[in-house]
N, C-alpha and C positions, 0 to 999 in steps of 0.2 A: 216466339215473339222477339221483334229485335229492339234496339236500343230505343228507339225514337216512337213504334207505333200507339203509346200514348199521346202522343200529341199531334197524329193526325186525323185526316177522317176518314174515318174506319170504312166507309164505302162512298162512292156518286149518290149523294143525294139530289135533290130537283133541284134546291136551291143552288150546289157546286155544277151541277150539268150548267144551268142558266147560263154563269157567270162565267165558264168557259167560252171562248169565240174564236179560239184555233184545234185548241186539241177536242175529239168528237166524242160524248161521251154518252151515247142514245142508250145505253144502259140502268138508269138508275139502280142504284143497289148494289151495282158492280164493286166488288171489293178491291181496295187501296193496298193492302198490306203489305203487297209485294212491289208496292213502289219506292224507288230507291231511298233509302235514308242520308246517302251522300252522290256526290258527282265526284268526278277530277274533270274539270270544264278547261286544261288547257291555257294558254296556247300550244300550238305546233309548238316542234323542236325547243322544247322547255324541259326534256326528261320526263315527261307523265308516262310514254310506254315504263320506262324504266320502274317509274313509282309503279304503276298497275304488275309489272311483270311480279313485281317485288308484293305487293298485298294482296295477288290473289291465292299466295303460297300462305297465307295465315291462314290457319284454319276455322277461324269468328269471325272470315271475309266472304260474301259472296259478289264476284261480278257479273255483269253480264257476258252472252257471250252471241256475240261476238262481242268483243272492245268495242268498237265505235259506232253505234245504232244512227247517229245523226238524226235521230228522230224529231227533235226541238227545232234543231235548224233549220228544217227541210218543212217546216210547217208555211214559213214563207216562202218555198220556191217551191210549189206544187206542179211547175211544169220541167222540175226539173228531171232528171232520165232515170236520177236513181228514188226517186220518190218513189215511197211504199203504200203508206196511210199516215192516217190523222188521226186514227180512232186509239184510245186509250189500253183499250182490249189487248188489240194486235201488238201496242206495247209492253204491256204488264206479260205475254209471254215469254219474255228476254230472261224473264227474272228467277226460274225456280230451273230446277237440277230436272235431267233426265235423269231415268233410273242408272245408265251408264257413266253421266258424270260424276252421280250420286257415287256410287261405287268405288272409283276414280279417286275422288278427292276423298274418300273415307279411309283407303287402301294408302293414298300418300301421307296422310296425315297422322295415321299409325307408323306409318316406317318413319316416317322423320320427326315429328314430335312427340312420339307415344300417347297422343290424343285422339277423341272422335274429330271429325270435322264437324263442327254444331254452331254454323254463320251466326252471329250474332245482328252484324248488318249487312244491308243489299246495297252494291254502286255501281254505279257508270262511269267511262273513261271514254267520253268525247272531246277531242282538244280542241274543236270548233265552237264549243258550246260558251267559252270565255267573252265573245264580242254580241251573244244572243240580244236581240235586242228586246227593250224594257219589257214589251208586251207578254213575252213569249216565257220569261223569267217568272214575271206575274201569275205565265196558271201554272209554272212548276212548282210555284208555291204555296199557290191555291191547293193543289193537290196533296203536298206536303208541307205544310206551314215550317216543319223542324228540319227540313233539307238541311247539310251542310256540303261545303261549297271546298273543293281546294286548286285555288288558282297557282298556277309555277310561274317565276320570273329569270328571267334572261337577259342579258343584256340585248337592248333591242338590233342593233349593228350585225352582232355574232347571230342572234335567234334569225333575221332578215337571210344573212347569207346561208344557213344551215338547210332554210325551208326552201331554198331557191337554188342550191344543189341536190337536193331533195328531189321534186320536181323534175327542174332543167334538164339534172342532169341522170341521174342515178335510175330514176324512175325511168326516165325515157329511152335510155340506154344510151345516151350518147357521151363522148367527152368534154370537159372544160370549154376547149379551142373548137367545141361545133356550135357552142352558144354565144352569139353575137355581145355587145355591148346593149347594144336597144333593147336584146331582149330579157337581159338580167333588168336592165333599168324598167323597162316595163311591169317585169314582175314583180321589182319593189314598191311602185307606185301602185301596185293593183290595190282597191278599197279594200278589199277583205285584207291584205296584208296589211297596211295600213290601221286598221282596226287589229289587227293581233298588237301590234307593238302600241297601244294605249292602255298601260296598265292600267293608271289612275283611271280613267274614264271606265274602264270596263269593271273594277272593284268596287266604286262606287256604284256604278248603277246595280249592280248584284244585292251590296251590302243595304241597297231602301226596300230592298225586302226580306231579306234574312231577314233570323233571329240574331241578336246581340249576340257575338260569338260564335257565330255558324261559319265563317269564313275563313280559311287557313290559306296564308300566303307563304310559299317556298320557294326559295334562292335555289336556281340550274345549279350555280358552283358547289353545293351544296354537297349533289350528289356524286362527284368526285373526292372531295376532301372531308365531309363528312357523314356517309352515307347510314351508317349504323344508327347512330342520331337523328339523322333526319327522317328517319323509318319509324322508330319507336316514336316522335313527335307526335309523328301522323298516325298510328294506332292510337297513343293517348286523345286525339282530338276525336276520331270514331269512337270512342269509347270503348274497344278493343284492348286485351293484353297486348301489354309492353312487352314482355317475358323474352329477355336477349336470343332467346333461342326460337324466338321467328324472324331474326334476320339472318336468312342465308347467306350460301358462298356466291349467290346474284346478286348479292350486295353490291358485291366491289368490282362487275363486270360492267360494261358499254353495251346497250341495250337501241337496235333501230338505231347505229350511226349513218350517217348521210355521207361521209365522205373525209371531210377531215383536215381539205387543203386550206391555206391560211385564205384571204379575202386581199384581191391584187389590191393594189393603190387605188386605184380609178374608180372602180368599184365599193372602196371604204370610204372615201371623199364624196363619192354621190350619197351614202347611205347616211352618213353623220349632216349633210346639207337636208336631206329629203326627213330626218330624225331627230330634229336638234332639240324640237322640244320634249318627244318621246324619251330620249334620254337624261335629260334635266331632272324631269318625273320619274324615270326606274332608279336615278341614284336618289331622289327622296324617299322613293319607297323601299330601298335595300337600307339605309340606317335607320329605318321603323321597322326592318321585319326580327 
């Protein structure tokens, strides 16, 4: 039993199939249990591989696997190429151990912490999942009422160029000086990018359906200058042992960097004109976090 499954519902009944109208739930009866107790919903280049690299080595963690399902997002882009399904089923298999991971994580968890692995909770780590919109939040909640949420912040300028060497560059194989100017500026204007750097708008929409205090916000600088800390934080908010000796020697490494170069002129002057209220909103939200 993990932290949260008294407070959801314990299977699809007819009146939760009803009230869903994205995710397909022709099951009734179908058991919940193994739906996630947390998210790390992102955004891009925020440090969440980092965080997930880092909490799937606790042994009262269980994530999915693969990392990043896109399952929620992709319930509105049904034509799009990597669309799977929409049935709940096919999701809730993400979530429990083969006999080989099982083994796996029992066999690491003895050599490094002298413990069983015995997950205490189930999560996800999709960094798209931050800008989901309201509808789609609505049945992740329905499904789990006691979800909790943990969104990363970046400064929006640095997070913009991060994800768009990312991309541009890194992914594509190509260098700096093969990507035009138009086509950085295109990428920063793109909506979905756009929508990652609206902190405020995407924490509130989240937080009108959590539960009071389901939602943990973490500072990127964080996890260079205080990584130790901000690890144990976030097990205290899952409800997870703190116990210093689940932060490893991952702690204090660089996890999925993109590249690294500083952001020319041209391209920080369009970012901060194309972001200005974006960033007004990330420095009110860094002296509240």
């Amino acid at each position: 039993m993990t932290a949260t499954d008294t407070a959801r519902p314990r299977t699809v009944s007819v009146e939760l199939a009803e009230q869903l109208k994205l995710v397909r739930a022709d099951k009734t009866g179908t058991s919940l249990a193994r739906f996630p107790d947390f998210m790390v919903v992102g955004p891009q280049r925020t440090g969440t591989t980092w965080l997930h690299a880092n909490l799937r080595e606790h042994p009262e963690v269980f994530f999915s696997e693969p990392k990043e399902l896109f399952f929620f997002n992709r319930l509105g882009e049904r034509d799009h190429k990597k669309f799977t399904s929409d049935r709940i089923d096919y999701y809730l298999r993400f979530f429990s151990d083969s006999p080989q991971h099982w083994i796996y994580k029992q066999a690491r968890a003895l050599a490094r912490h002298r413990r069983l692995y015995l997950p205490r909770v189930r999560g996800e780590a999709t960094a798209s999942y931050a800008a989901l919109p309201e509808e789609v939040i609505a049945e992740i909640t329905a499904l789990n009422p006691a979800i909790k949420i943990i969104m990363m912040l970046r400064d929006p300028v640095e997070r913009a160029w991060s994800h768009a060497q990312k991309d541009l560059v890194r992914n594509a194989g190509r260098k700096m000086d093969d990507v035009s100017d138009q086509q950085w500026q295109e990428f920063f204007a793109d909506p979905y990018q756009l929508a990652c750097a609206r902190y405020q708008q995407n924490i509130e929409r989240w937080r009108r359906h959590l539960k009071t205090g389901n939602a943990l916000l973490l500072l990127y600088d964080d996890v260079s200058q205080r990584p130790a800390e901000l690890l144990r934080e976030t097990m205290r908010f899952l409800g997870v042992s703190d116990d210093p000796r689940y932060v490893g020697d991952l702690a204090e490494r660089r996890v999925n960097p993109a590249g690294g170069s500083s952001i020319p002129g041209q391209q920080r002057e369009f970012l901060e004109q194309l972001l200005a209220d974006e960033i007004r909103q990330y420095r009110m939200l860094v002296g509240r976090v």
